[in-house]
N, C-alpha and C positions, 0 to 999 in steps of 0.2 A: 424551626430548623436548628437542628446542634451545631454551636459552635467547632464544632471537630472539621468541619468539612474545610479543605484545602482552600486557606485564602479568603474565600469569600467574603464574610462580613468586614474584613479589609481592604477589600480593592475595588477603585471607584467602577471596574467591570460588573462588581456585584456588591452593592453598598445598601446601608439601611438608609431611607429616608427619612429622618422625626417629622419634616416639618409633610408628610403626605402619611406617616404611619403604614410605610409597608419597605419591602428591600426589593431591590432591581438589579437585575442581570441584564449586562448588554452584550449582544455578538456578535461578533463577524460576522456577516453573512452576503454569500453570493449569489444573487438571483439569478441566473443563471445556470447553477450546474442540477443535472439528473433531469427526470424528464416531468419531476412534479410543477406545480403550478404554486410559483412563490410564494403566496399569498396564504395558498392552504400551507404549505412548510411554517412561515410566520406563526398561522394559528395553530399549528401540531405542536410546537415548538412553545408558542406562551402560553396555551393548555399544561402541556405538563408541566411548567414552573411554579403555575399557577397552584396546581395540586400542591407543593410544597409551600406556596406560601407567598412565591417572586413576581415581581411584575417584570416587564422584559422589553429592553431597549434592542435595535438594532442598528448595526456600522454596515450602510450597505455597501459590496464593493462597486467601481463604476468603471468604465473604460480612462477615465482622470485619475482614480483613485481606487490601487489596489487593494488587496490585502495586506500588503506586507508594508505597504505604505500606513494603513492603520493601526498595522503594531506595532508598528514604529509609534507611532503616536500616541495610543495606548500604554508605550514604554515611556513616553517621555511623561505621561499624568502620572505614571509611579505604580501602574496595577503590578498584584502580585497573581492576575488569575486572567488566560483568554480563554474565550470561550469563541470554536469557531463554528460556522453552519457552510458545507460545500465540500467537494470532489476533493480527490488525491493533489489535486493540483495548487486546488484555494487554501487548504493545509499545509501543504509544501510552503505557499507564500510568507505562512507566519510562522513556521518554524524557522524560516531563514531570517526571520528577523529576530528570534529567541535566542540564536546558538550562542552559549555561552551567560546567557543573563538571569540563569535559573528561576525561570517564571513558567508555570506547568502551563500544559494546555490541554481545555477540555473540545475533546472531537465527537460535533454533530453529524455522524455522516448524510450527505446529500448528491452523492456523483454516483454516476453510473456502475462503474467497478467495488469503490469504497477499497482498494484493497490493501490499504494503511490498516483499516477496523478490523478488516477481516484476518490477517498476520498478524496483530497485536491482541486479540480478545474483543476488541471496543462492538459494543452492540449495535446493529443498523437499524431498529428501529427506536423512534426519537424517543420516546419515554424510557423507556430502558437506559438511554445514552444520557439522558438528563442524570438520572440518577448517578451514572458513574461523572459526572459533570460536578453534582455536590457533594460526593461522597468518595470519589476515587482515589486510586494509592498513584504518587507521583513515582511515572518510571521515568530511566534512566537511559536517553535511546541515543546511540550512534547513528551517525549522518555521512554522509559521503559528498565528500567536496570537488568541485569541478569550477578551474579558474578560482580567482578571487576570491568570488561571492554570488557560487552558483550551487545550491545544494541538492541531495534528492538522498529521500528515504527507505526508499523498497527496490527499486531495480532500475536501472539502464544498461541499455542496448544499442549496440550496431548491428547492421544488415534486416537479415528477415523481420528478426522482433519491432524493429524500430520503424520496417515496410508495411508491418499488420498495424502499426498505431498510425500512420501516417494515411493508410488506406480506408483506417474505420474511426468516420470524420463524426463532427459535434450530429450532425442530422442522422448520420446512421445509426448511432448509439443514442440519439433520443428515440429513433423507430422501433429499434431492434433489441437496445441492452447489450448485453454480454453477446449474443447472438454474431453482432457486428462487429466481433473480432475474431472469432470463428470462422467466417465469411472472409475475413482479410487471409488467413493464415491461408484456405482451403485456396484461394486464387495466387497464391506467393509460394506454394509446394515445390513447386518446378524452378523455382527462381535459382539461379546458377551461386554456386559459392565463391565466393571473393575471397583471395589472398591477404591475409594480417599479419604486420611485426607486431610482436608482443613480448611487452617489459614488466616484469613482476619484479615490487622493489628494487633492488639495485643488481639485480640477474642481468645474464644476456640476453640478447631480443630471442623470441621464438619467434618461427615463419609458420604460421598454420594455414590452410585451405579450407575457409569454415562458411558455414551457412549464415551465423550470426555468433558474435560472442555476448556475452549478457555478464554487467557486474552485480551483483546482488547483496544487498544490509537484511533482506527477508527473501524468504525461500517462496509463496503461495504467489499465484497467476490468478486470472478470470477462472471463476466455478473453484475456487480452493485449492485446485490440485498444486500440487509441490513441486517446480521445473528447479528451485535446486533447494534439495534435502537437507543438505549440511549448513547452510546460511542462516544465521543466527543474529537479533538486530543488537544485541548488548556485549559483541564476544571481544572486539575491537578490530576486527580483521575483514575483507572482502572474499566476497565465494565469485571465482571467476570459471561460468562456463565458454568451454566452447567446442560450439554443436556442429559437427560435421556428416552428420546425416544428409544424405543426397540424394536417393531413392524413397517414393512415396512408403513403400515396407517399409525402409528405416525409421519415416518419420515414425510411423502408428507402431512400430514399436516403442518407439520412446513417448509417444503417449501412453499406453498400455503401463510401460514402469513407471511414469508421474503421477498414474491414477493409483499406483500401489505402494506411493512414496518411496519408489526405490530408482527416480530418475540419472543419481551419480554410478548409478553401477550400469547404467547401457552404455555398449562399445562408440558408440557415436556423438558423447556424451564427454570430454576431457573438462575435468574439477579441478582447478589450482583456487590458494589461497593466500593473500598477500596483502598488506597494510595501502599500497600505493600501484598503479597501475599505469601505462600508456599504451595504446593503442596507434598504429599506423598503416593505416591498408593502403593497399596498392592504386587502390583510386577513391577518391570521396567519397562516403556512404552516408545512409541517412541514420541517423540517430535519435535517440531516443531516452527520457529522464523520466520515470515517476507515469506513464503513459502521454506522456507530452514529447509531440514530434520537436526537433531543435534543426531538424535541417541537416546537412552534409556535412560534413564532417573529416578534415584532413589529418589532425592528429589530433585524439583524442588521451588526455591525463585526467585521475581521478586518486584522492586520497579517501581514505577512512577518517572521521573527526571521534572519535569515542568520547561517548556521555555529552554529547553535544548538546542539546535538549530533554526537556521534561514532559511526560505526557502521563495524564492519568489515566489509568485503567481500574477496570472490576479489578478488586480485593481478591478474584479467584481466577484472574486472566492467566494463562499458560507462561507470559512471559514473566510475572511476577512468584513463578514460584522456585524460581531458582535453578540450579545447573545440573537437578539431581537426574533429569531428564535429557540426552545430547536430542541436538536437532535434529538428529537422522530418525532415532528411534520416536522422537514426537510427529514426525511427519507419516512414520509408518501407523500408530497409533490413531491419528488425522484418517488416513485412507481408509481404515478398515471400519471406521466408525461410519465416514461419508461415502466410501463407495464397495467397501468389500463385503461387508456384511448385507447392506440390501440387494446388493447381486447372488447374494447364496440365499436370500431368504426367497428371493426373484425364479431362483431357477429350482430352488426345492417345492414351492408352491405349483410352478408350471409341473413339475415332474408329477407332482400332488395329483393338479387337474385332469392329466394323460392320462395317471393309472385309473384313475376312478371313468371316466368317459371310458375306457379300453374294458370295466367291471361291467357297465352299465349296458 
């Protein structure tokens, strides 16, 4: 294994042993998230380390002893490298114990969504991810602060958004996957819009009538599509929607634009962007971080923390290549590869099949 690789042969996360003649990685890891069966993740997991050479220790987490409790822990043995195995959420726990202490972090995904891996480049299945594990380029990722020392990396949400994460519980999403938030949205369609003051930096409140507003550090949802285009996780700024679509048509159009990455240009669809934000609806609502329900919520504030943490990714991840690409235009790029193109290959193949049955 080349010394190039980030950290490793220095930190006691992944260190050589002389007195056993081999090197060991140890990881986070939470038995519980996704719907696999811990044991085989453990062996997917020291298989492919194996290949390169590692033996492979595990920090499990427990209902006594978090994540974030172990990286704490991990920080205080002096590692310069975590390696975690678990959901958007067991991730979240250990970047919130990084921000600030530039020690990268290598992401196994293992949760249902994964949609940290999937907005950043990071590969979902495990050997692939090992490999950006030994070998990847440390990025530079904004975080978004709520209270204290409450963090979250990809999106939060009040009203609807936060009613679909609160509706599609841990059992549904081990039956069903992504499925079982589908299933939350289609039964929250009709849900009435709630009243919000809304403070952008040090503006005047707006009063909007919205369905849900949503802060975003990354623009991709459940199945990749782009509910906000312009949101960028390095840029230093927050992408604030807010969706006041009210009519089932409205909705399915503004699905229709998100499948085409062009969600900030539907009428029902209001984009601001802002370093700092609050939040005050007219009555409590449920809320929502990272796909983790937090409960109701009376006033809701949120900052940007920029470069807050390190995470590595592929050497060829979208977000490590620079700003020559804006986010709107990567997100249109995004759809046409994942859904526009196999819908034209979809309906010129059917049109294919007609004429020739119409010959025959």
């Amino acid at each position: 294994m080349p010394n190039s690789a980030p950290g490793l042969n220095a930190s006691p996360l992944a260190q050589t042993r002389p007195d056993l003649g081999e090197k060991s990685v140890s990881v986070i890891f939470n038995p519980v998230s996704g719907s696999t069966d811990p044991d085989e993740r453990k062996k997917t997991i020291s298989d492919a380390l194996a290949a390169h050479g590692y033996t492979c220790q595990y920090l499990s987490t427990s209902k006594e002893e978090g994540a974030n409790a172990l990286a704490q822990k991990a920080l205080a043995d002096g590692v310069d490298l975590i390696a975690v195995s678990g959901g958007d959420g067991t991730v979240m726990e250990v970047l919130s114990a990084l921000v600030g202490k530039n020690i990268p972090v290598a992401v196994l995904p293992a949760g249902t969504g994964n949609l940290l891996s999937i907005n950043l480049g990071i590969p979902v299945t495990v050997p692939d991810a090992v490999d950006v594990a030994l070998s990847g380029k440390p990025y530079q990722l904004d975080l978004v602060k709520m209270g204290d020392d409450r963090y979250f990396a990809i999106m939060g949400g009040m009203g609807l958004d936060a009613q679909m994460i609160h509706d599609a519980d841990r059992d549904a999403k081990r039956k069903f996957g992504p499925l079982a938030y589908f299933w939350a949205v289609a039964k929250n369609l009709r849900r009435h819009r709630a009243v919000y003051e809304i403070t952008l930096d040090d503006g005047k409140p707006m009063r909007h009538r919205a369905k849900t507003v949503m802060v975003a550090n990354m623009g991709k949802i459940t199945g990749g599509i782009d509910a906000m285009p312009t949101a960028s996780p390095d840029d230093g700024v927050l992408d604030i929607g807010i969706l006041k679509a009210h009519t089932v048509g409205q909705g399915l159009r503004l699905i229709g634009n998100a499948l085409l990455g062009r969600a900030h240009e539907d009428p029902t669809l209001e984009v601001h962007q802002a370093r700092k934000m609050r939040i005050v609806p007219q009555k409590p609502q449920l809320c929502e971080l990272d796909g983790e329900s937090i409960g109701r919520i009376r006033d809701w504030q949120v900052e940007v923390v920029p470069k807050a943490v390190q995470i590595l990714l592929p050497k060829d991840a979208p977000a490590t290549r620079g700003t020559d690409t804006p986010p709107v235009e990567a997100a249109r790029q995004s759809a046409r590869r994942r859904f526009v193109r196999p819908l034209v290959f979809l309906a010129l193949l059917t049109a294919g099949i007609i004429t020739w049955r119409r010959r025959k």
